[in-house]
C-alpha positions in Angstrom: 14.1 -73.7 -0.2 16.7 -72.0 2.1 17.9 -70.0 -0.7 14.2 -69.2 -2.0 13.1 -67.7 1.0 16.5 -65.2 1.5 16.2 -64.1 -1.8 12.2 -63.1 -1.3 13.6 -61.3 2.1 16.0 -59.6 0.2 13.3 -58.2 -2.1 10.7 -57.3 0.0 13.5 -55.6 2.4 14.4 -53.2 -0.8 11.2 -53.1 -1.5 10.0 -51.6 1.9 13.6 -49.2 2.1 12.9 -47.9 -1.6 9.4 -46.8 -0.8 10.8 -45.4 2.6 13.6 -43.5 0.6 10.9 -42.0 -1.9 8.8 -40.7 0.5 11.8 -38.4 2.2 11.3 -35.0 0.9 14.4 -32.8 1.8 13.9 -29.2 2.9 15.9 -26.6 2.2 16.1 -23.2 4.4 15.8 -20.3 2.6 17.1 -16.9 3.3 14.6 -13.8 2.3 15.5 -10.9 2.7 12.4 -8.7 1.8 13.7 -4.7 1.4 10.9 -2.2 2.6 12.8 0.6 2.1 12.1 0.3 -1.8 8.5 1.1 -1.4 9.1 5.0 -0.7 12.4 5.8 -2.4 10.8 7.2 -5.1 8.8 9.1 -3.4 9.4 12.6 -1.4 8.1 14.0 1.4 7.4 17.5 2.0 9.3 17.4 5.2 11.6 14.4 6.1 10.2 13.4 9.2 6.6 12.8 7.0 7.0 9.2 6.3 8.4 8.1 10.0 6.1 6.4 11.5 4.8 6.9 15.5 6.6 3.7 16.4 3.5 3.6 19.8 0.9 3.1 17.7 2.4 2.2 14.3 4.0 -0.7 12.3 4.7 -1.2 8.7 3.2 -5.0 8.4 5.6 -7.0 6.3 4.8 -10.0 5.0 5.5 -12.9 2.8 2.8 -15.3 1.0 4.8 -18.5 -0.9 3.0 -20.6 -3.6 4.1 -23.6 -5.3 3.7 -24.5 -9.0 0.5 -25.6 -8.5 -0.6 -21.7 -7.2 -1.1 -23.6 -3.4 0.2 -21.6 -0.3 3.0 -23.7 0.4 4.4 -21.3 3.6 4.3 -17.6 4.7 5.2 -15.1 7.2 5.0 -11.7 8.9 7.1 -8.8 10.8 6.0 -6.2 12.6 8.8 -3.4 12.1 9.5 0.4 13.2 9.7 1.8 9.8 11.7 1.4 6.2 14.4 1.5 6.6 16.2 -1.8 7.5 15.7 -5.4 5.6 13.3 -8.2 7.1 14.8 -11.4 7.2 12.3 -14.5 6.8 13.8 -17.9 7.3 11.6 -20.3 5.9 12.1 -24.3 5.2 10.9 -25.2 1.7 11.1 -29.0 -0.3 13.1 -28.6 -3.8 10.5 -27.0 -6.4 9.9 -24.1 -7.9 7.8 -21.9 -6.2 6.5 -18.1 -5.9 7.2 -15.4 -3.4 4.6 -12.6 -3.0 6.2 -9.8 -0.6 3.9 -6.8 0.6 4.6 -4.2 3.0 1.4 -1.8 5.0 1.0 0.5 7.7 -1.2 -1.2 10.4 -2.3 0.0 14.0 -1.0 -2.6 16.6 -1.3 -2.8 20.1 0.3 -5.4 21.6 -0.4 -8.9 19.4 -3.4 -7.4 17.9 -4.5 -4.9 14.8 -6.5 -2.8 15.8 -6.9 -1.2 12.6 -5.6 -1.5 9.0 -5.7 0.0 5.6 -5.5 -3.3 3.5 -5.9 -6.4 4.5 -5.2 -10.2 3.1 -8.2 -12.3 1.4 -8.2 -15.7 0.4 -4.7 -16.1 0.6 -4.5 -20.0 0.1 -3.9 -19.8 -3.2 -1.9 -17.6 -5.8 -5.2 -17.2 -8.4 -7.4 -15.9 -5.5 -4.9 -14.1 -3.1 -6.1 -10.5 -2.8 -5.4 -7.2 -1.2 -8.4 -4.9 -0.7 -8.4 -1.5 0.5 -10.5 -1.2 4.0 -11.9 2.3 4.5 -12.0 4.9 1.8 -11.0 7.6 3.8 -7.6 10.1 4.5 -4.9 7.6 4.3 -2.0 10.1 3.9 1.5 8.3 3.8 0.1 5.7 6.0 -2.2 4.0 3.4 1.5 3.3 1.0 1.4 -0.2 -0.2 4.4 -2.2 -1.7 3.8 -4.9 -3.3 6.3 -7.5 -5.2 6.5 -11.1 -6.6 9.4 -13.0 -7.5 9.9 -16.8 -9.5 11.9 -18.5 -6.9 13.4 -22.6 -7.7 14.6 -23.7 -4.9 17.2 -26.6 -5.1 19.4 -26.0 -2.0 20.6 -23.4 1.0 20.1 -20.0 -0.9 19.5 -15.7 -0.1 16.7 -14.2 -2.2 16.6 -10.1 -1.6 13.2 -8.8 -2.8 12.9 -5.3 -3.1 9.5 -4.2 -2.5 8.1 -2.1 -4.8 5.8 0.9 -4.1 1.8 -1.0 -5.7 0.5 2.8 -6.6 1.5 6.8 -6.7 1.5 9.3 -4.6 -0.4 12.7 -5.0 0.2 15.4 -3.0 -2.8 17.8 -2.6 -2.1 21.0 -2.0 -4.4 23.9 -0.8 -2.7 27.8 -1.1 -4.3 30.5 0.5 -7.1 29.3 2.2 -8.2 32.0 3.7 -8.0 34.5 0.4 -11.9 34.4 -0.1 -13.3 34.6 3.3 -16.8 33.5 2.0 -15.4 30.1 1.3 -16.5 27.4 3.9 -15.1 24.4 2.7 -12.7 22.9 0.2 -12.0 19.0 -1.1 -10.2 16.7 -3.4 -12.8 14.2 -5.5 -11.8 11.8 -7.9 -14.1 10.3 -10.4 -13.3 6.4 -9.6 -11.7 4.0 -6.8 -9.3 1.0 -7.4 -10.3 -1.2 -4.2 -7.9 -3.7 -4.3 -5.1 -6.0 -5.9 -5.5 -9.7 -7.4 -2.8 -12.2 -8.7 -2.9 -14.6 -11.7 -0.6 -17.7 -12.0 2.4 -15.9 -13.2 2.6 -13.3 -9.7 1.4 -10.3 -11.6 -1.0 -8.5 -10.2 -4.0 -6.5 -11.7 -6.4 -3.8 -10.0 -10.2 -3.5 -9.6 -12.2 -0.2 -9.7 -15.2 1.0 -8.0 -16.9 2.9 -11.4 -18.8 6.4 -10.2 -17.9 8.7 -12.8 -19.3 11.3 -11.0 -16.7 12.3 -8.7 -18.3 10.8 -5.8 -15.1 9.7 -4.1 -13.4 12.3 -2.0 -10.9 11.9 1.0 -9.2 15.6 1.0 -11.7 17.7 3.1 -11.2 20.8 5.3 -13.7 22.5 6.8 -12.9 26.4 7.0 -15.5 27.1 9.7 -12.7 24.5 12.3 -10.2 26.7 14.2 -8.0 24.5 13.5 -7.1 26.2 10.1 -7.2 29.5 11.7 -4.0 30.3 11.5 -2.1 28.5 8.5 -2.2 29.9 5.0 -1.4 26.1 2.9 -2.2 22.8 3.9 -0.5 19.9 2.3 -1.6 16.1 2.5 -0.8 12.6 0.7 -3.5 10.7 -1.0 -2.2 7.0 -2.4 -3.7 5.9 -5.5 -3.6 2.2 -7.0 -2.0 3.0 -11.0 -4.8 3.9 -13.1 -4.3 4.9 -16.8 -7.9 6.9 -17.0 -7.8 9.1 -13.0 -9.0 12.2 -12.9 -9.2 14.3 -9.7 -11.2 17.7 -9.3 -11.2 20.8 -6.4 -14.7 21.9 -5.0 -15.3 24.3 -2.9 -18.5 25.7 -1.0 -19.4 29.4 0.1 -21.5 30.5 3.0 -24.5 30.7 0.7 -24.3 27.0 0.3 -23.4 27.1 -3.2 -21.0 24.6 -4.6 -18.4 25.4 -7.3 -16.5 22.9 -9.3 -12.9 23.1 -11.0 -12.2 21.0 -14.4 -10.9 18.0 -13.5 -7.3 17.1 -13.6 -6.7 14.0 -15.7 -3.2 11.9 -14.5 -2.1 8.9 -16.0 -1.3 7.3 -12.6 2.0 4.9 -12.4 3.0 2.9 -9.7 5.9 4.7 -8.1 5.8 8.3 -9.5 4.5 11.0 -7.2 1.9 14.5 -8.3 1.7 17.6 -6.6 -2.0 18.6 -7.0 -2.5 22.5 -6.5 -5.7 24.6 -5.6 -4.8 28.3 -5.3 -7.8 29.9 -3.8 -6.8 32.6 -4.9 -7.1 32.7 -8.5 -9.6 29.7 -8.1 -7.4 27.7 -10.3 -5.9 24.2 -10.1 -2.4 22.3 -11.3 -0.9 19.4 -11.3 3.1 18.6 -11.5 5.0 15.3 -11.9 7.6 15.9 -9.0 9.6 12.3 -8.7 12.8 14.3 -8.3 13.5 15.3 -4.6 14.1 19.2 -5.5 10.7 19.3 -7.6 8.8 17.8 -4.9 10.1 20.0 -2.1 8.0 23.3 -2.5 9.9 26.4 -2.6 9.2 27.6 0.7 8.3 24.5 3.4 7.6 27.6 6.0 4.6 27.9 4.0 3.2 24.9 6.3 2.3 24.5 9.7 5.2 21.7 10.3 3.3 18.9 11.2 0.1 19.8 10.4 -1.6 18.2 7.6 -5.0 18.2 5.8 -7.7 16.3 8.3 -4.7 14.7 10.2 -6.2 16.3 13.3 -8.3 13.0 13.7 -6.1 9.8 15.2 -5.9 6.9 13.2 -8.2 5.1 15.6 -11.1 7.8 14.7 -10.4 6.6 11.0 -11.3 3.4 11.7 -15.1 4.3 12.7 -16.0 5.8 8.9 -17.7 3.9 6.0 -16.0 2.0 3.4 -17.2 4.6 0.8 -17.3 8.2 1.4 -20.2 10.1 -1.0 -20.0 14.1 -1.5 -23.7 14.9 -0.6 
């Protein structure tokens, strides 16, 4: 009897310690290094100091989302940073698995722990197949509204580094407006595009897909400048940057008004849009004729003459972020 009832201890102690044991699940610190600087290097700014941001009022919002195999947020994280140029280091605890990583990097207002304003923002992030990034107001964005977005397999089985390079999620244009003042009967001048990619969505795998807004009427515009503002008194170009979401079918078209309130329209200009590659769009007044120029390469996206400018002075950048935040979602020519 002695012997029956050790050997039933015996059992039900390795019973209890194997259950114990299988329960344990070891995590593993891991080491990402997400690389911002990736998201503009392809891209090239009139003048240098363009894409610094005003370090008061601005931060590029850097983030990291994590899903396991079953698409479920398993962790994420996020930095507020000065600019692009230096790495973000996330150190984040995760169980053996294979898993996910979803890096993005935006330019947000902050003041103190808050946003106060943003030009994308994170939906239903809880898991991979419904994660989304939308676009919040449809109005100038400049270089501010640059997102970078990247996702990387990741199996984690031990103490590891992952670098993610985050990649720029659209292009750039560059509108362009030369001689503004050459007809003196034109009042006003804009940049419309024909359709609007609102925002990114994932499927299982991490790649990500875009959703348009169809008008087909060019009722999207985000480029205007009112000739009748002192403001534009006394430059002769004006330059902005307009970020676009790729899209194999975009086409973007000039307008411009006269004093008699009569509106004239250019033929559109049709761009096969890819993530990462920058256009100069053109409107000479002038000769009432427009461009457009595939300038990737640092000396084909400097202009031939920069003095052209007013340093600093952009198309509609008068108006503070802040005052951006107050317009629509959509903004219709009328």
């Amino acid at each position: 009897m002695k012997k029956y009832i050790l050997g039933l201890l015996s059992i039900v102690t390795f019973f209890f310690s194997s259950c114990s044991n299988d329960d344990i699940e070891i995590a593993h610190k891991i080491t990402f290094k997400v690389k911002p600087s990736s998201v503009i290097a392809s891209f090239h700014p009139i003048f240098p100091e363009d894409f610094e941001l005003d370090t008061t009022v601005l931060k590029l919002r850097t983030s990291i989302f994590i899903y396991n195999e079953a698409g479920d947020l398993a962790s994420s994280a996020t930095a507020y940073v000065n600019g692009y140029e230096k790495d973000v280091i996330f150190n984040i605890l995760l169980p053996s698995g294979k898993y996910i990583a979803v890096a993005t990097t935006n330019v947000v207002e902050k003041s103190k722990e808050e946003v106060t304003f943003e030009f994308w923002c994170y939906k239903d992030v809880k898991k991979l197949t419904t994660f989304k990034i939308e676009n919040v107001v449809n109005g100038p964005g400049y270089d501010w509204e640059i997102l970078g977005v990247s996702s990387v397999k990741v199996e984690v089985d031990g103490k590891k580094e992952i670098a993610i390079p985050v990649q720029p999620a659209g292009a750039l244009i560059v509108p362009i407006f030369q001689g503004i003042h050459a007809d003196k009967s034109v009042v006003f001048m804009e940049l419309a595009f024909s359709r609007f990619a609102d925002k990114i969505y994932f499927d299982n795998d991490g790649k990500w897909s875009v959703n348009f807004i169809r008008d087909g009427d060019f009722g999207y515009s985000k480029e205007k400048i009112d000739l009748t503002k002192s403001v534009y008194d006394k430059s002769t170009n004006l330059y902005s940057y307009v970020f676009h979401l790729p899209d194999s079918k975009y086409e973007c078209r000039f307008n411009y008004k006269k004093d008699n309130n009569n509106w004239y329209f250019l033929d559109p200009l049709k761009i096969n849009l890819k993530a990462g590659q920058q256009y100069r769009v053109t409107f000479d007044l002038l000769t009432k004729t427009s461009s457009v120029t595939l300038t990737n390469s640092a000396s084909a996206s400097l202009l031939n003459n920069q003095t052209d400018f007013s340093k600093g002075k952009q198309v509609l950048q008068v108006e503070s972020i802040t005052e951006l935040s107050s317009r629509g979602n959509k903004s219709k020519i009328e």
